[in-house]
KETORKE-111648 format. One record per atom (N, C-alpha, C, CB): x, y, z. Coordinates in steps of 0.1 Angstrom, whole numbers, plus 5000, padded with zeros to 4 digits. Glycine has a CB too. Layout:
N
XYZ ...
//
This chain:
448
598223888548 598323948562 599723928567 597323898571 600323788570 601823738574 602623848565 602123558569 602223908549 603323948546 603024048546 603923908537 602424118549 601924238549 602724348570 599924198547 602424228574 603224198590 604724168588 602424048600 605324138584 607024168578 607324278580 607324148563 606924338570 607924468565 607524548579 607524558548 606524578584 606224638596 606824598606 605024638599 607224488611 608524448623 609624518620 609024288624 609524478601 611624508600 611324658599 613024428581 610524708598 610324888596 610224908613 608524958583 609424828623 609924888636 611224848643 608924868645 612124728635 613224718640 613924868631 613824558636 613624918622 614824998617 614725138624 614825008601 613625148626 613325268634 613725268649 611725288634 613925168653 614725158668 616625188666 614424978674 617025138651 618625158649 618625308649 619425098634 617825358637 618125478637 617425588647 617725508624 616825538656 616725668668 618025608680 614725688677 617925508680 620225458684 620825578682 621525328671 620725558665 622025648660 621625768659 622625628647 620125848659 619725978663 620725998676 618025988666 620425938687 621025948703 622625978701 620725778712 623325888690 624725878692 625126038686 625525738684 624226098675 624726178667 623726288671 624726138653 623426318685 622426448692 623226568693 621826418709 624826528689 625326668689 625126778680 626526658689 624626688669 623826768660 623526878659 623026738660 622426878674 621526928678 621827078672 621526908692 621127178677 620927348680 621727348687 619727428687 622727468678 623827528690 624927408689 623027528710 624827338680 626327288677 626827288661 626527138683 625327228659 625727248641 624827298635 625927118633 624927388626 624027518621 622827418609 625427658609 623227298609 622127218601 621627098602 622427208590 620227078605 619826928608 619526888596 618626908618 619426728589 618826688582 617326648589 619626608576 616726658583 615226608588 614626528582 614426688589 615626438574 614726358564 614726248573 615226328548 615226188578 615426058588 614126098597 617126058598 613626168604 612426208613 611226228602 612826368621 611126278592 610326248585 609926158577 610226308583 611226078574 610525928571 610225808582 611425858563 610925828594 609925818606 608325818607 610125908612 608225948608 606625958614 605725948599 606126138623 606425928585 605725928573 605525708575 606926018557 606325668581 606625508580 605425428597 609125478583 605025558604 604425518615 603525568617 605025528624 603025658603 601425678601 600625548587 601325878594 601925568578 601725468568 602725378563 601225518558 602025258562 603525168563 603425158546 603524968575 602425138541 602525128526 602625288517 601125038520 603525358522 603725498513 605125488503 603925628525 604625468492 605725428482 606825528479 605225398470 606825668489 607725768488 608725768496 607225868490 609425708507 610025718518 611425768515 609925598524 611825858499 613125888498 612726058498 613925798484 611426128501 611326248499 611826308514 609826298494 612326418513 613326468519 613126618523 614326448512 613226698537 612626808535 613826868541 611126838541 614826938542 616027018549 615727138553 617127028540 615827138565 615427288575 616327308583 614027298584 616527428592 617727458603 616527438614 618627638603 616827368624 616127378638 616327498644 616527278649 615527568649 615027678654 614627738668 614327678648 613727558670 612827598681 613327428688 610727648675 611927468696 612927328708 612427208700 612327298730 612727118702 612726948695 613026838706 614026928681 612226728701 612526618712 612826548707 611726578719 614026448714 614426328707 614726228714 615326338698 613626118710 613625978716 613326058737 615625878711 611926118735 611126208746 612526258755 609726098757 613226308750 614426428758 613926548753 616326418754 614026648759 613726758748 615326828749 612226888753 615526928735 616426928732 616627078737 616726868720 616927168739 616527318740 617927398732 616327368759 617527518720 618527558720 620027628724 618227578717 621227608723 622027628727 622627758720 622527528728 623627888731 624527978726 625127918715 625428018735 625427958702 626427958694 627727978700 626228038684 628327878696 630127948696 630828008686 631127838697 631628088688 632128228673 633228118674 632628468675 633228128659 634628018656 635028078649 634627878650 636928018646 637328118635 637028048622 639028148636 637128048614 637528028600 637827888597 638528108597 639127898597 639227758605 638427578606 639027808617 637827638622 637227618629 636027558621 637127718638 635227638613 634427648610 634127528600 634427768609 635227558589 635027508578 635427328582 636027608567 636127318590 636127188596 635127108604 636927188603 634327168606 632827168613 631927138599 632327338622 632027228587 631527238577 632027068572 631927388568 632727058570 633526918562 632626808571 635726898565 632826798588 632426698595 630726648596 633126738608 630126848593 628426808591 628326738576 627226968592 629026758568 628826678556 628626588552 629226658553 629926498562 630126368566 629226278572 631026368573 628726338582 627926258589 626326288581 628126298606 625626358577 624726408566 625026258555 625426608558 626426268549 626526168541 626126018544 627726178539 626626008556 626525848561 625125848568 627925788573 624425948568 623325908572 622425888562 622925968581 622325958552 621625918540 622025758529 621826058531 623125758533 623825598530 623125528534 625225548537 623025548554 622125418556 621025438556 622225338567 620425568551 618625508548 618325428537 617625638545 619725518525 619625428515 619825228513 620425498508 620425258527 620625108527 619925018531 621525078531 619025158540 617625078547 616525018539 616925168556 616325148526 615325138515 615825038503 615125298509 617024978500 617424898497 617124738496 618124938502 617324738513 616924588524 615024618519 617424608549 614824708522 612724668523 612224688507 611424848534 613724708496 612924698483 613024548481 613524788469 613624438488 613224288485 612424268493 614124188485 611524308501 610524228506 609624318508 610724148516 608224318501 608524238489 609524278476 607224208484 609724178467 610624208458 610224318445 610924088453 610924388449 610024498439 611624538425 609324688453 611624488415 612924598405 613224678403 613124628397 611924788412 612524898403 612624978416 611624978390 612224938426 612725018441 614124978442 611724978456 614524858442 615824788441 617124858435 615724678431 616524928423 616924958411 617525088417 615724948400 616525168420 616325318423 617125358441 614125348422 616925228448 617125218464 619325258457 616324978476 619325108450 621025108445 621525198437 621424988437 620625288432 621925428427 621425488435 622025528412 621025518451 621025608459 622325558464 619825618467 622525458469 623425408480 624425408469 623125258488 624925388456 626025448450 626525578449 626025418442 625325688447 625425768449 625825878462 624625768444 625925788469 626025818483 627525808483 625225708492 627625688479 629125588482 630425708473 629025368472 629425738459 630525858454 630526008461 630125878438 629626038467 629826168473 631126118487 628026238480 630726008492 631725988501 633326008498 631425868506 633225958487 634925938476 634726058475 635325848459 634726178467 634426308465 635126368483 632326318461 634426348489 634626378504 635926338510 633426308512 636226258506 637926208511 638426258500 638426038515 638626278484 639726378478 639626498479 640026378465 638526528489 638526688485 639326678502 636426798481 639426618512 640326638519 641926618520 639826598525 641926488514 643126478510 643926618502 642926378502 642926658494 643726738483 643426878494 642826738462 642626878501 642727008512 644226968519 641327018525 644326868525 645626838537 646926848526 645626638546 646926818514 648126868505 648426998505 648026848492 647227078503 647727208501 648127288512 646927278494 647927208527 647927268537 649627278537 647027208550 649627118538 651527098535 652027158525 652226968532 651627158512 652327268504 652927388511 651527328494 651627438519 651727608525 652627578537 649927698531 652727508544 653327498554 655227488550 652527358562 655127408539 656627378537 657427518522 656527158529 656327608517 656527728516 656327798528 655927758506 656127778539 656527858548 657827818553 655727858558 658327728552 659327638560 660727688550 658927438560 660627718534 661827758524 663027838531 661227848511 661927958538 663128058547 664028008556 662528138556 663227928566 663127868577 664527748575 661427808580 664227688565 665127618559 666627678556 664527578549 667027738544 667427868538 668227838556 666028038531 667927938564 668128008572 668927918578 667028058577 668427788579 669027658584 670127618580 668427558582 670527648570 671927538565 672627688560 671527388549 671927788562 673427878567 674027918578 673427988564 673327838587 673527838602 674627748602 672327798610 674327558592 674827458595 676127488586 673827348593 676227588580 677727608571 678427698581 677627718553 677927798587 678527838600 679127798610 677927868605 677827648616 678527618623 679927538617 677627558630 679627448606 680627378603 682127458598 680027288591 681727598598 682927718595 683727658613 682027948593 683227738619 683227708633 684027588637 681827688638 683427478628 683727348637 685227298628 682227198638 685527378617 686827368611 687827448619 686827408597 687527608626 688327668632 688327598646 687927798631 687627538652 688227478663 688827348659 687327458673 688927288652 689927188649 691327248645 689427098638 691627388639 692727408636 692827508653 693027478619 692027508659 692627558670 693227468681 691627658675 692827358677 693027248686 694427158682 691627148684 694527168670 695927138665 697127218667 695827138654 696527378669 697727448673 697727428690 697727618667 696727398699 697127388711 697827278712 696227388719 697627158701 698527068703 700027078704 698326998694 700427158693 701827178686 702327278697 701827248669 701527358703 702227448717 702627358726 701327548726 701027248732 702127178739 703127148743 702127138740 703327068727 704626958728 705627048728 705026858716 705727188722 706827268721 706827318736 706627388709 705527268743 705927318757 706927228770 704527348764 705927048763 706826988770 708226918763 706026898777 708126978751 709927038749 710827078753 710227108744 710327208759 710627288765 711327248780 709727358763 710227188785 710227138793 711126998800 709327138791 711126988790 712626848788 714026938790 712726758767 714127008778 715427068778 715827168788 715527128766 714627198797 715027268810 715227168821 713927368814 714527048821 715126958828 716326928826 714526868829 716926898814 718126858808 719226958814 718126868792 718927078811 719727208817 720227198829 718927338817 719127188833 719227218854 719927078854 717227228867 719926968847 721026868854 722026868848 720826718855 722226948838 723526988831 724227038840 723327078821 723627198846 724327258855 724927188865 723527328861 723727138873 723827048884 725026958885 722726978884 725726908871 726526798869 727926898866 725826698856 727827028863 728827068858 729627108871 728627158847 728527168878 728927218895 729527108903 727427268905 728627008900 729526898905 731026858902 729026818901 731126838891 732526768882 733126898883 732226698864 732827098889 733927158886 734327148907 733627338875 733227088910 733627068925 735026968927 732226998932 734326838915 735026718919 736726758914 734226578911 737126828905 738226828897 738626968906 738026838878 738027098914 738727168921 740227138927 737827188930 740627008933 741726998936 743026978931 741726938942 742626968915 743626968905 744427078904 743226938894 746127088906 746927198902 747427158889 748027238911 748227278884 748827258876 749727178873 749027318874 750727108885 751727028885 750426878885 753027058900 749526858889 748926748888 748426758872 747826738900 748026818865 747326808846 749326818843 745627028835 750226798849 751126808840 751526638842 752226928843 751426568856 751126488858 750526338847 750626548867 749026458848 748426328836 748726328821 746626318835 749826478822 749726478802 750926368803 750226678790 751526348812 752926248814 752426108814 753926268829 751526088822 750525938822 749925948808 749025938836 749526058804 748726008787 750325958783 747726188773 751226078776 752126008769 752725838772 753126088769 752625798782 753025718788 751825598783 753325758803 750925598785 749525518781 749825488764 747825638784 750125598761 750025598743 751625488736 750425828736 752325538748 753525438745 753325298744 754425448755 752825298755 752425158761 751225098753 752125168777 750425128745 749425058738 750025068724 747925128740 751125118720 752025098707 752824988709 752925198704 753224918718 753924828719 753024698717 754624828730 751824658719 751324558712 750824568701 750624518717 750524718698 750424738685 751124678672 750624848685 752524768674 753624708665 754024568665 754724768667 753624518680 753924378679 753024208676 754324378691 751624308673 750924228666 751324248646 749424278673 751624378648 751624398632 753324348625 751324598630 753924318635 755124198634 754624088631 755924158645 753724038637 753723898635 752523868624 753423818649 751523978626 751423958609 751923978593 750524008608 753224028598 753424028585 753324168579 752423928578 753224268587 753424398582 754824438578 752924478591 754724518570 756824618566 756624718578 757124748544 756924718586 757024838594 757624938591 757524818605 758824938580 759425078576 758325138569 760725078567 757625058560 757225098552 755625198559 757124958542 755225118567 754225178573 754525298581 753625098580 755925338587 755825428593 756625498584 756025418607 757025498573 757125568560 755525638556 757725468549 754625558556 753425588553 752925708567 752525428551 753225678578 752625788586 753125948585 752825748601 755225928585 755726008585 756726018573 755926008595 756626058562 757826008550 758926108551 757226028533 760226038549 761526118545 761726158565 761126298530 761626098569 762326128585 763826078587 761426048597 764226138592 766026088596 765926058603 767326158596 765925898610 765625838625 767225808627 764425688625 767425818644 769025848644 769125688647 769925988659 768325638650 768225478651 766625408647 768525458668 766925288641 765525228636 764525198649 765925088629 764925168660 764025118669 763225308670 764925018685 763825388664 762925538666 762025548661 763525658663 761625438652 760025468642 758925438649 759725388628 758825418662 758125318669 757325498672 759125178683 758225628673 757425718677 756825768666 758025818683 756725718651 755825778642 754825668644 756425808625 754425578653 753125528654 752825548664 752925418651 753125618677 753125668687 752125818685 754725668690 753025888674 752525988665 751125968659 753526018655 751125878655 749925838645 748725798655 750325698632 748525758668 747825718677 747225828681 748425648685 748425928687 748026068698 747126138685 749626198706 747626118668 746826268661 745526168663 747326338639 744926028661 743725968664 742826018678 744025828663 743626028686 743025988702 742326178700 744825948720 743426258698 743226378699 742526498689 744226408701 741726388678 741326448666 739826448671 741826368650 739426588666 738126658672 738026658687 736726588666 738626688695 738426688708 737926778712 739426668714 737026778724 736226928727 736726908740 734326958726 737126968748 737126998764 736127008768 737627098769 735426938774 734126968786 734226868797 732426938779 733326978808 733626978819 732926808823 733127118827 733626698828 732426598834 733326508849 731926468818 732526458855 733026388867 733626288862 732026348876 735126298864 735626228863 736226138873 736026268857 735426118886 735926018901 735425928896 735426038917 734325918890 733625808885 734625668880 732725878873 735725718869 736425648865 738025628875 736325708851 738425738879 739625688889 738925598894 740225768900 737925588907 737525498917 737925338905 735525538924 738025308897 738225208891 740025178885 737025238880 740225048895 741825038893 742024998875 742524878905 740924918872 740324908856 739524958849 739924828853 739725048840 739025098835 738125028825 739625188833 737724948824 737424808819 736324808827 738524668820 736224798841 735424778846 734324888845 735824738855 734825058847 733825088847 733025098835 733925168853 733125058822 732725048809 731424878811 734425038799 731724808820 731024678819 729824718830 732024538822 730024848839 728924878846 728224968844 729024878856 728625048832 727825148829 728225158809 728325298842 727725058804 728525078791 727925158784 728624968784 727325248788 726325348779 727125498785 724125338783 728125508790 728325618798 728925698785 729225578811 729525858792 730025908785 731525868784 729725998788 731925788792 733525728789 733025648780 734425648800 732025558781 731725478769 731925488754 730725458769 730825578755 731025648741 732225678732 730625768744 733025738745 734425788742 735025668736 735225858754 735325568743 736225468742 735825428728 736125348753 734325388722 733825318714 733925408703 732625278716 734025528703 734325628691 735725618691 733725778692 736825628696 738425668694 738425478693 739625778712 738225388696 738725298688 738325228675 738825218695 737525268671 736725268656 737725358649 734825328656 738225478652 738825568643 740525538643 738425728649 741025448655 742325448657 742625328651 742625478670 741925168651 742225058649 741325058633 741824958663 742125038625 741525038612 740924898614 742525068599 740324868604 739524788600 740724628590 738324908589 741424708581 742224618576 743724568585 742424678561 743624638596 744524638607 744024488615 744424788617 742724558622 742224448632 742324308623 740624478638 741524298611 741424158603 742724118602 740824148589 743824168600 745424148599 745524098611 746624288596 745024118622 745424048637 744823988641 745724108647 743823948640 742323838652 742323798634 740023958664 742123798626 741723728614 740123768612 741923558617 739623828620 737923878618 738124008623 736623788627 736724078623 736324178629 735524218638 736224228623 735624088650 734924078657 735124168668 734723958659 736424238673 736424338683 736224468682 737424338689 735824478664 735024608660 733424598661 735424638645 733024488653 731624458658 731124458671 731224358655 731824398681 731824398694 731224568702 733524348698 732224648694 732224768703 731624878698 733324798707 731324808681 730024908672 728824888673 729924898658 728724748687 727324718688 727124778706 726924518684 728324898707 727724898726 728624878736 726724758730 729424728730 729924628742 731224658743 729724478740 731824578754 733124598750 733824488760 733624758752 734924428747 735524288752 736624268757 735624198744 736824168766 737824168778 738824088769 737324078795 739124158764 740824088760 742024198760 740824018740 743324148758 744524208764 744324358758 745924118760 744324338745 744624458731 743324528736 744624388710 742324518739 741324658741 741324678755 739524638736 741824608764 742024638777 743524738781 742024488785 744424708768 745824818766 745224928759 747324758756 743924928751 743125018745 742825128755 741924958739 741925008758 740625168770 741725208787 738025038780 743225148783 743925198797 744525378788 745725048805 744625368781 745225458775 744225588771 746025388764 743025538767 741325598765 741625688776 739725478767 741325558789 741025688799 742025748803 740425658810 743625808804 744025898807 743926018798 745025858810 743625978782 743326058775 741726178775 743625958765 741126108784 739626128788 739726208798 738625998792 740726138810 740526288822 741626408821 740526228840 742726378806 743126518806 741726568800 744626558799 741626568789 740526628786 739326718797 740126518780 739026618804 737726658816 738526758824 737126508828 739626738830 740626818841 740126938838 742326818839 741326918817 741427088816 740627148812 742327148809 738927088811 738127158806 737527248822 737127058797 737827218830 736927178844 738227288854 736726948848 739527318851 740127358861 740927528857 741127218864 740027598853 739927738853 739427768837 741627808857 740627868832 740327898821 740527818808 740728008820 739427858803 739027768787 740527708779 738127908774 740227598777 741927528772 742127488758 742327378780 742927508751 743327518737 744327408739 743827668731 744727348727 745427248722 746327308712 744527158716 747727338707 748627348701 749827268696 748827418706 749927268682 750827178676 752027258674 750427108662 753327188663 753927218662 754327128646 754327218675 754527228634 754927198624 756127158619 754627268621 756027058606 757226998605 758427118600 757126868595 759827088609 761027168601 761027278609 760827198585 759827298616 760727408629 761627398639 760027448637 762527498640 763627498649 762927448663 764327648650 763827358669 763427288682 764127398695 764227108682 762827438704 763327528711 762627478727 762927688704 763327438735 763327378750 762327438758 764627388758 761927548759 760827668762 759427608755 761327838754 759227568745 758227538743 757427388737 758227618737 758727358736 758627158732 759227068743 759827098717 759426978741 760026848748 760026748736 758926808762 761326688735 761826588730 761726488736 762926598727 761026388729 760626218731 761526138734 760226148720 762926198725 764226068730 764626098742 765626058721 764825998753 764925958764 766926028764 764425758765 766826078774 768126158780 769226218766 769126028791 767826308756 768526358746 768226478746 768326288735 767026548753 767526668754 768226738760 767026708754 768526698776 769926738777 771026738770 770326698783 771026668758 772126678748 772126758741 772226598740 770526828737 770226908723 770627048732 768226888713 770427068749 770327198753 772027218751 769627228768 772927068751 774227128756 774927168743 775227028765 774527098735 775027118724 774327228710 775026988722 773327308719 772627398711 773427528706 771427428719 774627568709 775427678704 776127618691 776427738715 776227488695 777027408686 776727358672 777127298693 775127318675 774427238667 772727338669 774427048672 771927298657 770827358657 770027208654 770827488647 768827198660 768027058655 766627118648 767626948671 765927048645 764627058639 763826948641 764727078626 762727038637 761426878645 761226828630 759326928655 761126658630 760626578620 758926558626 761626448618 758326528636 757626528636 756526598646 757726448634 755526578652 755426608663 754426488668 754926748664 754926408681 754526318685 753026308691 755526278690 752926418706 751926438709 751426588710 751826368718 750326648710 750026808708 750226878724 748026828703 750626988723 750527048734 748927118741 751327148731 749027158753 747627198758 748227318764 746727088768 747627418766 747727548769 746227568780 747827648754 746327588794 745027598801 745927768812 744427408812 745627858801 745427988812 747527988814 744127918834 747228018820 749028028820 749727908825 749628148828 749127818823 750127658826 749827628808 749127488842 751227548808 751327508791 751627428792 752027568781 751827308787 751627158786 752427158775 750127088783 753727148773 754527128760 754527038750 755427118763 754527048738 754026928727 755726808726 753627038706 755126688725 756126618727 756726588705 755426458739 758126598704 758526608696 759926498694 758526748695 760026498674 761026418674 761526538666 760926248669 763126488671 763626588663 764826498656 764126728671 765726638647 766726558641 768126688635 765826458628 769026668637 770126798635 769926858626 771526768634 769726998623 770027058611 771227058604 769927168613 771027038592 772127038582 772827198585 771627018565 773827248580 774427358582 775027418571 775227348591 774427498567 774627618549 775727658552 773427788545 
//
């Protein structure tokens, strides 16, 4: 009796899970899913008319139709919903599912009541249900799996175009994003050519600005004043030859020989007269490549030394000047012949410029040579420079002789005697119709 009363508790405990899980799974119902199983309800009322019925796996599958009650609700049918396709077949997959797991756990129910009592071959028969179950469930997940693959297959053959379509967009753009980089490089290169431009018009306008000035500042210059400074240049050039030669005395130079080397085969009417072939040899240095241009030259008068204004502005354009004509005028094997080094070349090839006697007789002579220059660039029409070749007849109109109270000799004696130039000491300047006469040595013509 006790065991006969067992299986009837655990058969009305299982009948309470599964009308639970009737309740949880009422969507079932009519009017949601086109199929009930009915084997769960009929092993029900087959288990609660007879508890010893050794069939409890027969099974009857019908569509509900009519009204049904469950767990005393009644259920009443419901409108269908039109689904698509789709829709449908996903519904189809999900009634499957749950169909599946509910025959699982009956089987698992019939399972539990084939040990008590213990029976082998219900055991037997209960466990290839519930495997059989367990393989439809596997079955049920590859057949979805292998559905969700082919969905992505189709999706990503839809996508080939879509793709395609994509990365000729992304070669486009990157066409695109190469032409704006070369467009961005040429806005570059305009710039700078703009603020190039832009410089050298600033440069201009203070060019102007400076030239207006310096032709303001030099306006009061006449012609008797540039004849003035070509007399102060010769005079400057003299005067920075005399320490010249007199350093190159005491080193140990041949002086004939050197001013043989400037001027060869001259007939000097006296020896102390060679002093003008280095006189000569200075002015062709001071005056070689010279350009006339216009620049302010108050800058440098206002200065009793011109020394000085070189130590307050040593970058100037007198600067320059000074530091280029004495590099070209004071040789190299000259200066070491006199200081023993070449320190007042380095000195002034680095910029500077040093206060000693010999470059201070230098840059006095620089600068008169600097503001003829500036004058006659600055005081009408455009100015030319003219020499005078060796062995031409010496004619008072257009030269001037160097020796001191000798051309009054050459004019008085010009019917008498004819002279000729040996050299020419310093160049003439020509500005518009004022002429600046070239200074000259001369010497008597022989007579045929």
């Amino acid at each position: 009796m006790e065991c006969a009363a067992k299986p009837a508790k655990s058969s009305s405990n299982i009948s309470e899970i599964v009308s639970k899980f009737a309740k949880v799974c009422r969507l079932r119902s009519i009017g949601v899913f086109s199929t009930e199983d009915t084997n769960y309800y009929h092993y029900q009322d087959k288990k609660s008319q007879n508890n010893g019925d050794n069939s409890p796996l027969a099974k009857d599958s019908s569509n509900v139709t009519e009204e049904s009650e469950c767990n005393g609700v009644k259920v009443h049918p419901q409108p269908v919903e039109i689904l698509t396709k789709s829709k449908k077949c996903a519904h189809v997959e999900i009634d499957k599912l749950f169909d599946t797991i509910s025959e699982l756990k009956l089987a698992y129910v019939q399972l539990q009541e084939a040990h008590i009592p213990h029976d082998p071959d219900k055991i037997k028969t209960a466990n290839e249900l519930v495997v059989s179950q367990l393989d439809f469930l596997s079955k049920i997940k590859r057949a979805y799996k292998e559905k969700k693959f082919k969905s992505n297959d189709s999706i990503s053959a839809c996508s080939v175009p879509l793709l395609a379509e994509i990365q000729v967009q992304e070669r486009l753009l990157e066409k695109l994003k190469w032409q704006v980089k070369g467009k961005e490089v040429e806005v570059t290169h305009l710039q700078k050519e703009l603020r190039d431009l832009d410089v050298k018009n600033v440069e201009l306008a203070e060019e102007c600005r400076r030239r207006k000035r310096e032709r303001g500042n030099v306006r009061f210059f006449s012609s008797s004043s540039i004849q003035d400074i070509a007399k102060a240049v010769s005079k400057s050039i003299h005067d920075f030859a005399k320490p010249l030669i007199a350093l190159m005395k005491v080193s140990g130079w041949d002086l004939d020989q050197a001013a043989n080397a400037i001027e060869d085969s001259v007939v000097y009417s006296k020896r102390s007269h060679k002093k003008y072939a280095f006189e000569a040899y200075i002015a062709r240095r001071m005056f070689y490549g010279i350009s006339f241009q216009a620049y302010n030259v108050n800058d440098i008068m206002r200065f009793d030394d011109p020394l000085g204004s070189l130590i307050e502005d040593p970058h100037s354009i007198f600067a320059k000047f000074c530091r280029t004509k004495y590099l070209l005028v004071v040789h190299p094997k000259m200066e070491a012949s006199f200081f023993g080094n070449l320190d007042h070349r380095t000195f002034v090839a680095s910029g500077r410029h040093p206060r000693t006697p010999f470059y201070q007789a230098f840059v006095e002579m620089a600068k008169w040579v600097w503001l003829l220059q500036g004058i006659a660039a600055s005081n009408g029409p455009k100015a030319e420079i003219f020499g005078v070749k060796r062995g031409h007849e010496f004619s008072d109109v257009y030269m001037e002789c160097v020796e001191e109270n000798k051309e009054e000799r050459v004019v008085f004696d010009e019917e008498q005697a004819r002279f000729k130039v040996e050299f020419m000491v310093m160049p003439g300047i020509r500005i518009g119709e004022t002429v600046i006469r070239p200074r000259v040595y001369v010497s008597k013509m022989s007579s045929s």
